[in-house]
N, C-alpha and C positions, 0 to 999 in steps of 0.2 A: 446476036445483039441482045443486050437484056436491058431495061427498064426498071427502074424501083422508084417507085412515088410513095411517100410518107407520106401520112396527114394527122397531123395532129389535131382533134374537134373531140368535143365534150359527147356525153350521148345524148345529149336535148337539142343541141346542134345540128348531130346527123339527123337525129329523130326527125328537125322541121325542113331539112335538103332532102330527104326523101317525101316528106310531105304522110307522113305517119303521125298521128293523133296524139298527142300530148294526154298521158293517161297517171301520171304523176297525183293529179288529185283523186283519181278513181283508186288510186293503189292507199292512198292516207285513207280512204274512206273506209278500204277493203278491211286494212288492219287494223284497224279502230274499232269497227266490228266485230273483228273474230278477239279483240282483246277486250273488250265487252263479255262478249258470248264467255268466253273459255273463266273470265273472273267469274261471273257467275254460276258459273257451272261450277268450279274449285269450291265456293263456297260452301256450298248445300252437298259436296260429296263427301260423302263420309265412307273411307274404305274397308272399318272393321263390318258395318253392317252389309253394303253392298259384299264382301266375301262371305259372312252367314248366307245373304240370301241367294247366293248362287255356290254353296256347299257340296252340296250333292250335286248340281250339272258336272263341278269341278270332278267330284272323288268319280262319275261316272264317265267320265272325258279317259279317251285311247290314251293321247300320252302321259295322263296322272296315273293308270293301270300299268304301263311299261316302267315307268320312275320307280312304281313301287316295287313292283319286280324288280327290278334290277339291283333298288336297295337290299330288300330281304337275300337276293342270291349273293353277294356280297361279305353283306353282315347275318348270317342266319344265327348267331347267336346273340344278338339283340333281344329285347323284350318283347314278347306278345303284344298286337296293336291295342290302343287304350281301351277301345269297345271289347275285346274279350278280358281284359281286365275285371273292365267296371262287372261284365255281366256275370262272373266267379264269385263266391263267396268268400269274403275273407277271415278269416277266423282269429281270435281273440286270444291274445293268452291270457293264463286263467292267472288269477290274483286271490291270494288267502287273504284275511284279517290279521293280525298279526295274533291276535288269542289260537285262530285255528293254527299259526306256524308253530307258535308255541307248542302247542301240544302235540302236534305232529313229532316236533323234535324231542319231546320228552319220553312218547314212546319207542323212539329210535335210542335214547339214550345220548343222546347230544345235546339235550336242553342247559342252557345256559338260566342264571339264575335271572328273572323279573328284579329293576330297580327299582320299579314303583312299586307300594302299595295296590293301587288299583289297577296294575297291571296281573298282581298275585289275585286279585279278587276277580278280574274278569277269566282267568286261566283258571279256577277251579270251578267256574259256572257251566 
């Protein structure tokens, strides 16, 4: 033999036939609180400085050391990390005047004629 009883009741219903606490306003109070709290707390975060000021806990943390690995074994033909960059010298290419090109090229024998005046006068100085 089997039985089946349906009831259909609200949960605030059952809630006062078992004789359980009506916590409904406690739960408004609850979230009202934490949506206080967490607005406040949004405001005043700021996430570029909070990640400066924990830079290094990060770069020193296990699985930021495996990420990196993993990327370098990966890509090893990638560019060198920015800090060995910056700490290499980088070197300048060198730039004549245009008098010293001049003459450069005129002892090669490739010199082209000055259109200015004063470009003839700074080339025989």
């Amino acid at each position: 033999m089997q039985i089946k009883i349906e009831i259909d009741v609200k949960p605030e219903e059952l809630r006062r036939f078992l004789g359980l606490p009506d916590v409904a306003g406690l739960q408004e109070d609850v979230l009202q609180f934490l949506r206080e709290k967490l607005g406040a707390a949004s405001e005043s975060f700021d996430p570029a400085s909070f990640v400066k000021d924990n830079l290094q806990t990060i770069r020193n943390s296990t699985p930021w050391k495996k990420f990196v690995a993993a990327a370098k074994a990966r890509a090893p033909h990638l560019s060198p990390e920015p800090e060995a960059e910056e700490a290499a010298p980088k070197k300048r290419a060198r730039t004549r005047p245009a008098a010293k090109r001049a003459r450069a090229a005129k002892k090669q024998g490739t010199a082209q004629r000055p259109e200015t005046p004063a470009a003839d006068a700074a080339d025989e100085s």
